[in-house]
Each structure stands twice: as C-alpha cells, then as structure tokens.
N, C-alpha and C positions, 0 to 999 in steps of 0.2 A: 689732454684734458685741461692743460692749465690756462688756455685760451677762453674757456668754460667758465660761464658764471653761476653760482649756485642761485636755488630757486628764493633763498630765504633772503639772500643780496639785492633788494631792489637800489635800484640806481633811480637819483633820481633825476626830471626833466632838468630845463636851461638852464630853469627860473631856481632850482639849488629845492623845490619843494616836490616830495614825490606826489603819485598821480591820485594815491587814497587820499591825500591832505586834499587835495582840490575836487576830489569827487563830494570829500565831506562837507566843503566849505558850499561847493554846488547845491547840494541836498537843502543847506539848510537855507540858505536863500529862498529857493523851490517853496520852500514848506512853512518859511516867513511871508513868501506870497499867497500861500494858498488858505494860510490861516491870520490872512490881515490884519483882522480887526483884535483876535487876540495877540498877535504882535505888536499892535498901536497900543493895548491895552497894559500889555507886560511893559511896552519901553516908556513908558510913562510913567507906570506908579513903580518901577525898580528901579529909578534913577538912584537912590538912594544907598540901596547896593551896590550899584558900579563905582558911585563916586568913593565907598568905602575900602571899594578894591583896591583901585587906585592911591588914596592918599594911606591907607592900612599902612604903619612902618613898626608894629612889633616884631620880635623875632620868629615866631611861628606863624603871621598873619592869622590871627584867628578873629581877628574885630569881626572882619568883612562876613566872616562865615556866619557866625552867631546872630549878626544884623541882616545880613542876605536869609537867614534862615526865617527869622520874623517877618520880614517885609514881605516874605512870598506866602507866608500863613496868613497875612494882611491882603495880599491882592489875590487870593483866591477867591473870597467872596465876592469881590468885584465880576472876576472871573465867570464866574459861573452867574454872575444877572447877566453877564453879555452873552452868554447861552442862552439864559432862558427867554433872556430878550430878542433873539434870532440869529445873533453874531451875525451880522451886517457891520458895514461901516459908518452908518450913521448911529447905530447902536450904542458902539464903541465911543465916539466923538460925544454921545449924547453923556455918556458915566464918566466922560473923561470931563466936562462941565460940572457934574454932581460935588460938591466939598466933601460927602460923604466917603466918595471916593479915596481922597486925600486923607481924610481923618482915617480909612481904616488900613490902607497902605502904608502912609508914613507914621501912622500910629505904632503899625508893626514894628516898623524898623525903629521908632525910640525906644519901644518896651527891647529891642534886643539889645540896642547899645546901653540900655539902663544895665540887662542882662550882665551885659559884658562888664561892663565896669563895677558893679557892684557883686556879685557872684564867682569871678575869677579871684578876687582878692578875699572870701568869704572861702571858701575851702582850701587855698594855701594857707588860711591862718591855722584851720582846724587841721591840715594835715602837718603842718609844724608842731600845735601842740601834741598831737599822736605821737610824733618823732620824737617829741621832748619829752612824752612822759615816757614813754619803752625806754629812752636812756636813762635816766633816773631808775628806772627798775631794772636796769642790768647793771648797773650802779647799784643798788643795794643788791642784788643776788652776788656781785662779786664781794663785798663787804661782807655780806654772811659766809661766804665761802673761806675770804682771809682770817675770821673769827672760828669759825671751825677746825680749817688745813693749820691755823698759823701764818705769819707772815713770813717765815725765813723760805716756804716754795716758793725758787724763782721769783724771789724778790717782788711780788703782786703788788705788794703796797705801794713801792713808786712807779709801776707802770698803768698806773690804772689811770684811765683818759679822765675818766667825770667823778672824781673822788672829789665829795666833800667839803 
C-alpha cells in the first residue's frame, strides 16, 4: 500500500499547477467569451479597482476592498443598460463612449476611497475613546474598593495601572 497514493493527494501536472487551477482558469476565459460585452464593460469601468489592488500597501489591504466594493455598486448600473440595451458589442463600446458612464463608475470608486480614508479613522477614534472611558471606570471601581477594603489589601494602592 505504500506505493499507493491517497485520493485527497492530487499531484499536480509539469507545469507545478493542478488540473482544477487550469479547469478554473479555462471556465473562466469560456465565460469571458461568451459574456463579452459584459466583460468589455466590467474591464473598463473596474480599472480602478485593480489598480487599487495592486498599489494597496496597508497591512490588512483593505483600501482595495472598500473601493473595489463601491466601484462595482457604481458599474452596475452601467451594467444592466447594457442589458437592457441587448448586450451586443456595439452596445457595450456604445456606454463605454457615454461620460455618464465614467461619472458613475469612477464616481463609485472615490465615494469608497473617500469611505476608506475618512471612516476607518472615525471608529478607531471612537473605539479608543470606549477603551478610555471603561478604564477610567475600572479606575474608579478600584479606588471605591481601596476606600471601602482599605489600602494595606495587597498592597492595591501601588499596583493600580490608571490611578490618578
């Protein structure tokens, strides 16, 4: 049996990528072809996103997310006139000429990076002050405690972190 490879070990081909990665990547080619004109439509007004991918250098990359997230609530209206328009390719080429287009695409994506930079720093401030004010009230619960107990319990008085 040690010759034997289990079912859950795929090995994979020459190229060091297994055969799912390249079924996947196959599909989606497929399905970039067969939905053209919405793929001329997405790689166009989500350039904005990718390039956020890309240059994103915080430590959780979350730019990208927050922007990529707005920018696709921005090209979906696009989206769907090139539905209702026939989704054809001249359809497509035709919204990708519109400014409106641009306005409500890359519109998205400033309102997300506005998002990001101004809302990530708006609830670290208020969950600092949360933090700050809980220690100050366990800070005075101790202080009522050493005024009740007395101070000579284990010595409270000087180990107290936020005393005073």
């Amino acid at each position: 049996m040690a010759g034997k490879k289990k079912l859950d070990q795929r090995e994979p081909d020459k190229a060091g990528v297994p055969l799912s990665a390249r079924f996947a990547v196959l599909m989606m080619f497929v399905s970039a072809l067969v939905f053209l004109p919405t793929t001329i439509i997405f790689s166009v007004c989500m350039i904005p996103m990718m390039v956020a991918a890309i240059v994103d250098n915080h430590p959780h990359r979350t730019a990208w997310l927050t922007l990529g997230a707005m920018n696709l609530a921005g090209t979906v209206p696009v989206w769907l006139s090139l539905w209702d328009a026939g989704h054809t390719i001249p359809a497509a080429f035709q919204l990708i000429f519109q400014p409106s287009t641009y306005l409500l695409s890359y519109g998205g994506a400033i309102i997300g990076l506005t998002i990001f930079h101004n809302v990530t720093p708006l609830v670290a401030s208020i969950l600092v002050n949360k933090n700050e004010r809980r220690l100050r009230e366990i800070d005075r619960q101790q202080k009522a405690l050493v005024k009740k107990w007395g101070g000579e319990i284990a010595a409270v008085e000087k180990t107290l972190l936020f005393s005073g």
